[in-house]
C-alpha positions, 0 to 999 in steps of 0.5 A: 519479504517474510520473516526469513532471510530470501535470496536476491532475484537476477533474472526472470522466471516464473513464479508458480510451477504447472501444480500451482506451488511457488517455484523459487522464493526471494526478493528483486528490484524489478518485477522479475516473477512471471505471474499466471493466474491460470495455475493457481490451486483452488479454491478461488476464495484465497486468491486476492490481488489489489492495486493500491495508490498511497498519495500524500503531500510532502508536507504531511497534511493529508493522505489518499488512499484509492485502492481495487481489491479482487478476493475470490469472486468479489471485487471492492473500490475504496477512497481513503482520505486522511486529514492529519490535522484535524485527525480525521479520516473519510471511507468509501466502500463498495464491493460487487461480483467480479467478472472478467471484465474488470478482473486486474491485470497479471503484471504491473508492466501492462497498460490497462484501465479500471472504473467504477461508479455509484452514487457514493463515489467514483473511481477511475484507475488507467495506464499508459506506459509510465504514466496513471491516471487516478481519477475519484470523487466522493461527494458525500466526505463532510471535509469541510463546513461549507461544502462536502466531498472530494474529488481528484484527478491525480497524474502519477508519472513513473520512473520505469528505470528506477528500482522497485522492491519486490518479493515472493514468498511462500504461505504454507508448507505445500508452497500452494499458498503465495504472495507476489508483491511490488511496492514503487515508492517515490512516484511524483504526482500533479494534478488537481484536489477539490475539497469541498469548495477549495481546489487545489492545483497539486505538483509533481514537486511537493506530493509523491505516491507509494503504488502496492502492486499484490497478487496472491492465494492465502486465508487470513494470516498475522502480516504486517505492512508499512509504507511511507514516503516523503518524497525524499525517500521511501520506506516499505516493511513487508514484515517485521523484519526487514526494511527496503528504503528507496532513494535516488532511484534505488533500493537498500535492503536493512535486514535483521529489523526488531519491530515492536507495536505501540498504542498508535503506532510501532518502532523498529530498530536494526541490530546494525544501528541502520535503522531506527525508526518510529510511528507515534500517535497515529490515527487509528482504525479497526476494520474486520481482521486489519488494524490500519494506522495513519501517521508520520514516522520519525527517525535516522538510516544509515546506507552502506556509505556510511551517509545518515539521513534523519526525518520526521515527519514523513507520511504514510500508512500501517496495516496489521492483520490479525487471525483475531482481531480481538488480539489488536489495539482498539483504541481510536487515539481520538480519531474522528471516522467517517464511513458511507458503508460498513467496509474500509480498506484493508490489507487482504 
């Protein structure tokens, strides 16, 4: 949602009108906006689409991050892992020319299927109905002294009637520019995580994903993106002035959110008191326009009951994209980056 207040979506209806412009902006709690992509105005370089899987333990003690971009004619795979108590972080990266073939799906309802593969990593995305599959491996991460890479294969298991946070918003004054975004928080995952020479059998109880469901035609403008999950409740900012927290299968809008940006982090309070949240000391990554910032967020919110729920140590990521990236922190915050290319994983 942007930085203005958009009305809640009841029905479905189509996102783009027959000249490529949005129709109607606004916010659902299911994918309600019917995206054609045949009716999107060139130029092809401002379309981008991505699906992203934010995968991490309760516990806070690592974090993955696979992700497919599709942006004009180039489609890219990427393997994040995050481990926060060493405070290191692992990239892989490769991009290749999009085809029809391994183009993304225009819902997020659909089945579909998606591989990838070279010598330094493999990625494999497939859906069935409520279930997805997230199969990857990168040999070449040095995450532990005895042994190198990664590899997993993650069960995501979908509630199909729980509610998802969904925005479409306009991204210039003729309305050709637009982004339609869902995020689904709160996904229980099992599965198994191999590092190095240790293999972890993963439970759906103690680990939860955050899907980043996006497709769009816009150049690069200032965003800013946060998505966490405790597997408890989940927390999405599309922009600096709202907050969408999941629990219990269902959403609660906090609006009229002041957001402010901090040395390895960021802190957000509601006008209301609702919200009052915080970042602090996260491991920090510069890559092209987007600062991406891993970490775990401390603080309270407060639903319409007048229930307060507090935490504080609920992982998740950050994204702040930047016209000029000169204008975004640089700093590290002591973080150790490892990448097997000169790409990462980015917001757009």
């Amino acid at each position: 949602m942007g930085d203005e207040e958009y009305q809640e979506i009841e029905n479905p209806q189509e996102l783009l009108d027959i000249n490529g412009c949005i129709i109607r902006e606004g916010w659902a709690r299911r994918p309600l906006f019917h995206y054609d992509r045949s009716l999107i105005s060139v130029p092809i370089i401002r379309t981008k689409e991505w699906e992203r899987f934010i995968i991490s333990d309760d516990a806070a003690s690592w974090l993955v991050v696979a992700s497919i971009n599709h942006i004009g004619s180039r489609i890219g795979y990427s393997i994040t892992y995050v481990d926060f108590e060493n405070r290191k972080v692992f990239n892989v990266h490769h991009k290749h020319t999009a085809n029809d073939k391994n183009r993304l799906s225009q819902s997020s309802r659909i089945d579909d299927e998606h591989n990838y593969s070279c010598p330094d990593m493999r990625l494999a995305v497939i859906r069935r109905a409520n279930i997805r599959n997230v199969l990857f491996c990168a040999p070449r991460f040095d995450i532990c002294k005895a042994e190198r890479g990664i590899d997993a294969r993650f069960i995501l298991n979908q509630d199909l009637y729980a509610q998802s946070f969904v925005t479409a918003e306009s991204m210039s004054k003729n309305r050709k520019s637009f982004l339609l975004n869902e995020i689904i928080s709160l996904v229980p995952v099992s599965g198994i995580l191999r590092r190095g020479n240790v293999t972890e059998t993963i439970k759906a109880n103690s680990t939860h994903a955050v899907i980043d469901w996006g497709r769009g035609r816009f150049s690069v403008r200032p965003m800013f993106k946060a998505l966490f999950c405790n597997g408890k409740i989940g927390l999405s900012m599309l922009s600096r002035r709202c907050c969408s927290v999941s629990i219990n299968g269902k959403i609660h809008i906090i609006e009229d959110v002041t957001t402010r940006f901090t040395e390895g982090g960021f802190s957000a309070k509601s006008k209301d008191g609702k919200l009052d949240i915080a970042l602090k000391n996260g491991i920090v990554q510069q890559s092209s326009s987007a600062l991406q910032t891993f970490g775990c967020l401390q603080g309270s919110v407060t639903f319409e009951n007048g229930k307060t729920i507090t935490f504080s140590n609920m992982p998740g990521v950050t994204w702040r994209v930047s016209k000029h990236p000169s204008s975004l922190e640089k700093k590290a915050s002591g973080v150790r980056i490892e990448s097997l290319d000169s790409g990462s994983d980015h917001l757009d």
